[in-house]
C-alpha positions in Angstrom: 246.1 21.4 143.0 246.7 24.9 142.3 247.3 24.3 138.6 243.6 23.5 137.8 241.9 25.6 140.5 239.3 28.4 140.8 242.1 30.5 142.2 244.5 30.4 138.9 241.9 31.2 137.0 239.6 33.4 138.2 241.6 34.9 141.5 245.2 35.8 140.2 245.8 39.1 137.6 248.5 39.7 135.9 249.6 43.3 137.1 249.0 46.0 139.6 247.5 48.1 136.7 244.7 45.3 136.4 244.4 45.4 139.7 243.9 49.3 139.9 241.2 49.4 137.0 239.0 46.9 138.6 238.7 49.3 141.7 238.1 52.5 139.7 236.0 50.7 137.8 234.2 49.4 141.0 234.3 52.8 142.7 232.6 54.5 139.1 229.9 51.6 138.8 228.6 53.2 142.6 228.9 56.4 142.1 227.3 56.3 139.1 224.2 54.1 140.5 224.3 56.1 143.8 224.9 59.9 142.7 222.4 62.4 143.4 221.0 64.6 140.9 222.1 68.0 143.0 226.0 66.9 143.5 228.2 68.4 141.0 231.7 67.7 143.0 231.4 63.7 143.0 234.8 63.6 144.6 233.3 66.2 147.8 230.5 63.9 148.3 231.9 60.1 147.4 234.9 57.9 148.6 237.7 57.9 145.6 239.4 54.7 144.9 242.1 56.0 146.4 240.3 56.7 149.3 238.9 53.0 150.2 241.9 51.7 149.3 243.2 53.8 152.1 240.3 52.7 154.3 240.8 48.9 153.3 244.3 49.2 154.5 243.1 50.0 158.1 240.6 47.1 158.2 243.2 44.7 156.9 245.6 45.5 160.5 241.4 45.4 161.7 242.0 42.1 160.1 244.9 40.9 161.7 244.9 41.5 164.9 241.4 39.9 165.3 243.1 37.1 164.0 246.0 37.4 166.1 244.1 37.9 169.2 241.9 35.1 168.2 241.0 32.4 171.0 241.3 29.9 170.5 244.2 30.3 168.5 244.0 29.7 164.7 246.0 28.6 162.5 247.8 30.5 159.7 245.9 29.1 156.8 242.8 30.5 158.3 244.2 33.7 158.5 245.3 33.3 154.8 241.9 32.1 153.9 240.5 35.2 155.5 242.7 37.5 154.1 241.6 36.3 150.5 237.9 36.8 151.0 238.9 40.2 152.0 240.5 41.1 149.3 238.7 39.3 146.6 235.3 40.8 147.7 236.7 44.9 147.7 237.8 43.7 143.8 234.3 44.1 142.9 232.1 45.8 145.8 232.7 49.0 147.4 233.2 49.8 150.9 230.3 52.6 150.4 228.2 49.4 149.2 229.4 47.1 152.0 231.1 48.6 155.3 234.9 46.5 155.5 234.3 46.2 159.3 231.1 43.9 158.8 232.5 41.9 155.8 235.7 41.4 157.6 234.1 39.3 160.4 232.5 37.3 157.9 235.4 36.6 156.2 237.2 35.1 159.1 233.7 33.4 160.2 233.8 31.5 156.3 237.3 31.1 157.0 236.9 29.3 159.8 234.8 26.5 158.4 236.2 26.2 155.1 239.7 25.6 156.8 237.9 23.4 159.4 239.0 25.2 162.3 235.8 24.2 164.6 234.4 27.4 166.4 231.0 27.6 167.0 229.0 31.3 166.4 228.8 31.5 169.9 232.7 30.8 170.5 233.7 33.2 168.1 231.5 36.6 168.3 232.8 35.9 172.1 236.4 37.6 170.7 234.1 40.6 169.1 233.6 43.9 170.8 230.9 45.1 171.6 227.3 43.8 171.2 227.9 40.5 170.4 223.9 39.4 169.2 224.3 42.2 166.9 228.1 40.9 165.6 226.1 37.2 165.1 223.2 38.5 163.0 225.2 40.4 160.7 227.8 37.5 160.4 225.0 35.3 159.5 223.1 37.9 157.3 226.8 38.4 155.0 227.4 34.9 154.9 225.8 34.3 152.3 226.7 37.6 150.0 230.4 37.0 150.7 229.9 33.1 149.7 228.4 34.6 146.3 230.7 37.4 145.6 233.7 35.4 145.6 231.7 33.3 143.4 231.6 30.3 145.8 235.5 29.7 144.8 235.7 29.1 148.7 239.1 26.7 148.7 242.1 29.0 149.2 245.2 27.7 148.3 247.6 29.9 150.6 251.9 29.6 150.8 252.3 28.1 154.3 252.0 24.5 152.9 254.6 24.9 149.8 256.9 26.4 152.8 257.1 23.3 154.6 257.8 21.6 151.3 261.0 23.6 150.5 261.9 23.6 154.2 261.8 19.6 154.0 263.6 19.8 151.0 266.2 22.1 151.9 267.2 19.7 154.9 267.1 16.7 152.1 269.1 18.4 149.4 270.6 21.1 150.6 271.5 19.5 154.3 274.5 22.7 155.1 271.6 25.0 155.7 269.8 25.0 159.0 266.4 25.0 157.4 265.0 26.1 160.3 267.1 29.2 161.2 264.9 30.3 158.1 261.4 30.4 159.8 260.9 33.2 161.5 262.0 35.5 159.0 259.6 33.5 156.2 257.2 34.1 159.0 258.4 37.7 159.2 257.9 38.0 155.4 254.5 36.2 154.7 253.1 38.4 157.6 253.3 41.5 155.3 253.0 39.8 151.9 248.8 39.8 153.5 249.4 43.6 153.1 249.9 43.6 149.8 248.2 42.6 146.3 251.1 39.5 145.8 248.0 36.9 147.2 245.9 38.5 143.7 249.2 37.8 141.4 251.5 35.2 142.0 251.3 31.3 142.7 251.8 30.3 146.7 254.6 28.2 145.6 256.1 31.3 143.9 255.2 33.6 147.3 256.7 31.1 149.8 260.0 30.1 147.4 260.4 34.7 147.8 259.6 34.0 151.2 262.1 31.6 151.5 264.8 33.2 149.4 264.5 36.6 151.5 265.0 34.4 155.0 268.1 33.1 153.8 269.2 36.7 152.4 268.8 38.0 156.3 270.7 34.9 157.4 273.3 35.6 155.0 272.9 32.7 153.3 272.9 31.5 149.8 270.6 29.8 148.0 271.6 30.4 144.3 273.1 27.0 143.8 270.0 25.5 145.5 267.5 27.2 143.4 269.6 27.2 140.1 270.8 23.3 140.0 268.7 21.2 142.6 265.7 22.7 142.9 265.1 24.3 139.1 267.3 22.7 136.0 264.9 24.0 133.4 266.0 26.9 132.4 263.3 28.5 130.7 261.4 28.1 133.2 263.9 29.0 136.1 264.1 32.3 134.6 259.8 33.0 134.7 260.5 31.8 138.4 263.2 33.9 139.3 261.6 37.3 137.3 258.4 36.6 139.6 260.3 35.8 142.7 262.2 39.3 142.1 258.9 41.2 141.4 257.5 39.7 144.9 260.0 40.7 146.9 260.3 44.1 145.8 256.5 44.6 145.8 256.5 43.3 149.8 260.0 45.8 150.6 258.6 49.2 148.9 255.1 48.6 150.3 254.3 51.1 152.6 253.3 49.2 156.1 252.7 51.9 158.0 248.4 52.2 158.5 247.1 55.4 158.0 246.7 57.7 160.6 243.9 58.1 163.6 242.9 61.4 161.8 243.1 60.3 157.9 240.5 57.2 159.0 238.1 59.5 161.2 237.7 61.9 157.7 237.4 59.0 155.6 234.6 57.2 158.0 232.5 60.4 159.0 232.6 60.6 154.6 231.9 57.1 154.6 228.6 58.0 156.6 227.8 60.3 154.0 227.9 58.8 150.8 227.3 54.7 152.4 224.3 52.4 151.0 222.1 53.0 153.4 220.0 49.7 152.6 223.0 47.5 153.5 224.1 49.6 157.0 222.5 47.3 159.7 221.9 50.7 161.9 219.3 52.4 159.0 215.8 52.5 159.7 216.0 51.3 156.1 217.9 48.3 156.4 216.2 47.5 159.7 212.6 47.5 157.9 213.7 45.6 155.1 214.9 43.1 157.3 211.7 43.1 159.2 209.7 42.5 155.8 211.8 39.6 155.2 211.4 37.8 158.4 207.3 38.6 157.9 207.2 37.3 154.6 209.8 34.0 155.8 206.8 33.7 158.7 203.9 34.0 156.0 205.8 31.5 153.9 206.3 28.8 156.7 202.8 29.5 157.7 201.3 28.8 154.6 204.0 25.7 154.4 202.4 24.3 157.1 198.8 24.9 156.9 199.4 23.2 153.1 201.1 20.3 155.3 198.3 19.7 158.1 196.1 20.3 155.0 196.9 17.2 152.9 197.4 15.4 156.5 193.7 15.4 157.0 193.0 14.6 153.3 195.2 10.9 153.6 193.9 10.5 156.9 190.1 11.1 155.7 190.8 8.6 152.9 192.7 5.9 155.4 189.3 6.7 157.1 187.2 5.5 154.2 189.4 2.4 153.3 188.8 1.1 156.7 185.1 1.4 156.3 184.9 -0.3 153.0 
């Protein structure tokens, strides 16, 4: 239940304004570990918050039409799932730390299994560009960071499910309303709440009763009677429900959908190149020989692992040896 999960109490803020001082405070916390004793214009040299969240809006349509273009198809609780990895790992890393495009395959990878939608890592770095063995490894190399950085809270509790409650329950309680006239404009709706920071403050059930509210508003419907003396007779809470449901929909209608342009991204990337961790770009000679160190000392472990095992295999068998004699 959502009442006594990770997500309500680690994974939803109360405002924008939290929101926005976690990502400065992010964004300082590199430039301060990262920032080299001869640059005096940190803002020349280094992405601003501002900046990545600029960035991280590109690689969230990135995000989506991977998923869209998916195949097999997925379903929309993956893309939820995925969506929420995203966003909860950029709360607290920066993309000069972690490039988005890398972490946002691994999102949907994680996604995949936690919302058991059964692709193996051959099926699905077949719907990746490019070199594929190279998509695999760093999948499989962020797996694990991403599991730890959204602090193995790994169960996502997305809207899509609390929909289909209130669609049932509409054609229950409410039977003059074709419920289902409703769905693709709740479709419509959740589609660009993912663009947004609504997923980081408000319940699903609040998110898909706005999404529901805002179909029936392009239908010319109404739904006040519904929500006000079927579906919500308390009235203390009915108004902390209908204050959130207004906040959500106006956050989702002001937000700006529009990605930013070819030109903005290409200036943000090439200063990206300039200011990125080098020890966590898989194309650095640095990451590349760190790697290579690992897999050496994994070798020397296993090594030593077995040469421990054969060891104490010829020590019992010895003694079995001696038994026998006696």
């Amino acid at each position: 239940m959502f009442a006594t999960s990770t997500q309500k109490s680690h994974w939803i803020f109360s405002d924008e304004e939290t929101l926005i001082k976690i990502r400065e405070d992010t964004n300082k916390f590199y430039v301060d570990r990262f920032r080299p004793p001869d640059v005096e214009d940190i803002g020349d040299f280094f992405l601003t918050a501002t900046e990545e969240r600029s960035l991280l809006h590109f690689y969230e349509y990135q995000l989506k039409d991977f998923c869209m273009k998916f195949q097999p198809p997925m379903s929309k609780a993956v893309i939820g799932t995925a969506f929420s990895y995203f966003k909860r790992f950029f709360l607290y890393n920066s993309v000069m730390d972690y490039h988005p495009k890398e972490i946002l395959v691994t999102c949907v990878y994680l996604a995949c299994k936690i919302e058991e939608f059964n692709v193996t890592i051959a099926q699905f770095v077949a719907n990746v560009r490019g070199d594929r063995v190279k998509a695999q490894e760093i999948i499989l190399n962020n797996e694990l960071l991403l599991m730890s950085a959204v602090k193995f809270h790994l169960t996502v509790h997305n809207p899509y499910r609390p929909v289909e409650g209130f669609l049932i329950d509409l054609k229950t309680r409410h039977p003059i309303l074709e419920a289902e006239n409703l769905r693709p404009y709740i479709d419509e709706f959740l589609d660009k709440v993912l663009m947004t920071d609504v997923p980081l403050m408000y319940a699903p059930a609040q998110i898909a009763l706005a999404s529901v509210l805002e179909a029936a508003r392009k239908c010319r419907e109404h739904l006040d009677v519904y929500v006000t003396s079927i579906l919500i007779t308390d009235e203390e809470m009915l108004q902390s429900v209908v204050d959130a449901i207004r906040t959500i929909r106006l956050m989702v209608r002001v937000k700006n959908y529009e990605p930013p342009s070819r030109d903005t991204v290409k200036a943000l990337e090439k200063k990206l190149e300039k200011c990125r961790n080098q020890e966590n770009n898989p194309d650095s000679t640095i990451y590349k020989t760190r790697m290579m160190e690992e897999l050496l000392e994994e070798d020397e472990r296993t090594q030593q692992d077995y040469s421990t095992t054969l060891a104490e295999q010829r020590m019992h068998f010895a003694r079995l040896i001696m038994e026998s004699k006696h």
